[in-house]
N, C-alpha and C positions, 0 to 999 in steps of 0.2 A: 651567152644566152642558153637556158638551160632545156633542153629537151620539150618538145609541144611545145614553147612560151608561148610560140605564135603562131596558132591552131588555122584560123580565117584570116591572116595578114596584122602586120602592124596597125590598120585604121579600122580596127574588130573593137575600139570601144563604141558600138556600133551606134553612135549619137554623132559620129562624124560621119563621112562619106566611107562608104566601102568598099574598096577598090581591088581587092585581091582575095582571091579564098585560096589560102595555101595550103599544099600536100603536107600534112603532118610525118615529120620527118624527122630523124636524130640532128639532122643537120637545118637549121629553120628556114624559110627560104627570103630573101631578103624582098622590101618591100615593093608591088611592080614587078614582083617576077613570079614562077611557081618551081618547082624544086622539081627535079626531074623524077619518071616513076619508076620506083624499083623494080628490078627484076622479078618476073613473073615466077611464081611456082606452078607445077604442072601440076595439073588436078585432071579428073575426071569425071562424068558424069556421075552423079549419085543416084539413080535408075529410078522410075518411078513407086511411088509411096516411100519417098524419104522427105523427113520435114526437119524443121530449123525452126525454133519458136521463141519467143522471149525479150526481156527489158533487160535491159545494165545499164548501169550506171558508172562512168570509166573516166580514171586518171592516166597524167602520164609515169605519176605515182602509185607505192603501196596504198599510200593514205589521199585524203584528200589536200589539194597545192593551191594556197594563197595567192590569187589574182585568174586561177586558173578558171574558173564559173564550172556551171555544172552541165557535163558534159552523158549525153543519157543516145542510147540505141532502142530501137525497138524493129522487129525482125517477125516477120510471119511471111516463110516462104517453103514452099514444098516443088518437088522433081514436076514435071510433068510428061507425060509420056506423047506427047509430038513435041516437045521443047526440052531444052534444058532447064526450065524451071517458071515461077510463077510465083506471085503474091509483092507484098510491098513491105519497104522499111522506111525507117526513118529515123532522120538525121536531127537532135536537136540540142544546138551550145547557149547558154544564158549567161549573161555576164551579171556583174554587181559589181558596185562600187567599194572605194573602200570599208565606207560606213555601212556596208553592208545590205544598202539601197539596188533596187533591179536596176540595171544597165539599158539592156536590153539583150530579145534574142533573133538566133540566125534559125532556121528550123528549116531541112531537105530532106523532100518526098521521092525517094526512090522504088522505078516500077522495075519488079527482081524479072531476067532474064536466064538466070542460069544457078542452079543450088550445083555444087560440087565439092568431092572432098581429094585430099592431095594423096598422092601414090602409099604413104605409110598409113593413111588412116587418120591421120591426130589431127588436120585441121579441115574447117568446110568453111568453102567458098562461098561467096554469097554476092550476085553480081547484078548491076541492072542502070536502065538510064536516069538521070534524073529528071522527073514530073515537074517540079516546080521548086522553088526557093525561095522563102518569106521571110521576110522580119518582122518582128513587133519590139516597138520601143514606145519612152512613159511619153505620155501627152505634152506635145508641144516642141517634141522633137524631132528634125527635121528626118526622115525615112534615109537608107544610103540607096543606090542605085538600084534599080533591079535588072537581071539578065535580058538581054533578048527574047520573044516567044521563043524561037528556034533553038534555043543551048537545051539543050538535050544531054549531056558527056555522059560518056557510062563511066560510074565509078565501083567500087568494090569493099567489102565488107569481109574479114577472116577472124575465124570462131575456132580458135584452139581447144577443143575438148579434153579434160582430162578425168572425166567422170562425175566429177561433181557439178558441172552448168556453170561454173564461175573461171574458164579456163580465161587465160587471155585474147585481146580480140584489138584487130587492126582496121585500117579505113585507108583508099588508097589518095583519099581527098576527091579533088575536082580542080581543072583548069582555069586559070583565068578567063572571066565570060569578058572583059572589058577589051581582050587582047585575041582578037579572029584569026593569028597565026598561030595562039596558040595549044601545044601538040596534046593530046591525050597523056592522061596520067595514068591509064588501065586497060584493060582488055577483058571483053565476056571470059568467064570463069577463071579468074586468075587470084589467084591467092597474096594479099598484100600482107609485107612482115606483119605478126600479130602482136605491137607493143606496149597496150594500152593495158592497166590489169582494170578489174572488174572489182568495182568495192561496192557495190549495189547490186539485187536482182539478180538474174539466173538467166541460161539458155539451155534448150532441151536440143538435142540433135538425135534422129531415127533414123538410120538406116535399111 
């Protein structure tokens, strides 16, 4: 199985039921389960008036990968000075069929808790709980499950800067909501690998 194949779990051709939203991992996590969370990097607060802004567009490729839908970020978050941070992002995968017909999508609202960037500078964290989690799929298909009110997980968002807005940028997923034992996948401000590259849009980072 090659790297992201299986972004939201095996049952992500989301016209079936959806049972897993898996941590996007080198290793995929098999279905019914979630992949454990990597290792945190250490970051630190990004002090107040620094911001994070911007849309991509992102593979687990250079280019864009057949069966893989289209996978987009969008980020408006700044420091706040009684918090670690402030503002919202969001998560959103679209699948299609072969024929190149909409599938459907999974789309998560994340409320940011923490902007930070790691000890050398190059990457910024972006961290927060998840608000809510929706799909839309074509008419007449049946919806997959939705989370409990109360799943809430904090997951995490890493924007490798390399001056251009197009660095690489990571996601540290989200837990299985169908499964109450199970463990976090992230931690407020923690830096998850950034392996995703950016073939669309830009991110601005201010320090």
């Amino acid at each position: 199985m090659t790297k992201h194949k299986v972004l939201w779990g095996t049952a992500v051709a989301v016209a079936t039921a959806l049972s897993v939203l898996a941590v996007p991992s080198a290793s995929a996590a098999p279905a019914g389960s979630a992949a454990p969370a990597a290792p945190a990097v250490p970051t630190a607060s990004a002090g107040p008036g620094a911001s994070l802004h911007g849309r991509v567009g992102l593979s687990p490729e250079r280019g864009t990968v057949p069966g893989f839908g289209r996978l987009t970020f969008t980020v408006d978050a700044h420091a706040d000075r009684w918090r670690d941070g402030a503002g919202r992002a969001t998560l959103q995968h679209e699948f299609f069929n072969p024929d190149g017909s909409w599938q459907g999508t999974v789309r998560i609202e994340v409320d940011v808790d923490c902007l930070a960037v790691t000890g050398d500078g190059t990457t910024a964290a972006v961290t927060g709980t998840v608000r809510s989690l929706n799909y839309a799929v074509p008419p007449g298909t049946p919806e997959p499950p939705r989370p409990p009110s109360g799943w809430h997980p904090e997951t995490a968002l890493a924007f490798a800067h390399d001056g251009t807005g197009r660095g690489r940028v990571g996601w540290s997923g989200v837990p299985d909501f169908n499964d109450p034992t199970a463990a976090p996948v992230t931690v407020k401000c923690a830096a998850p690998a950034a392996d995703f590259y950016v073939i669309e849009g830009g991110y601005r980072l201010r320090t």
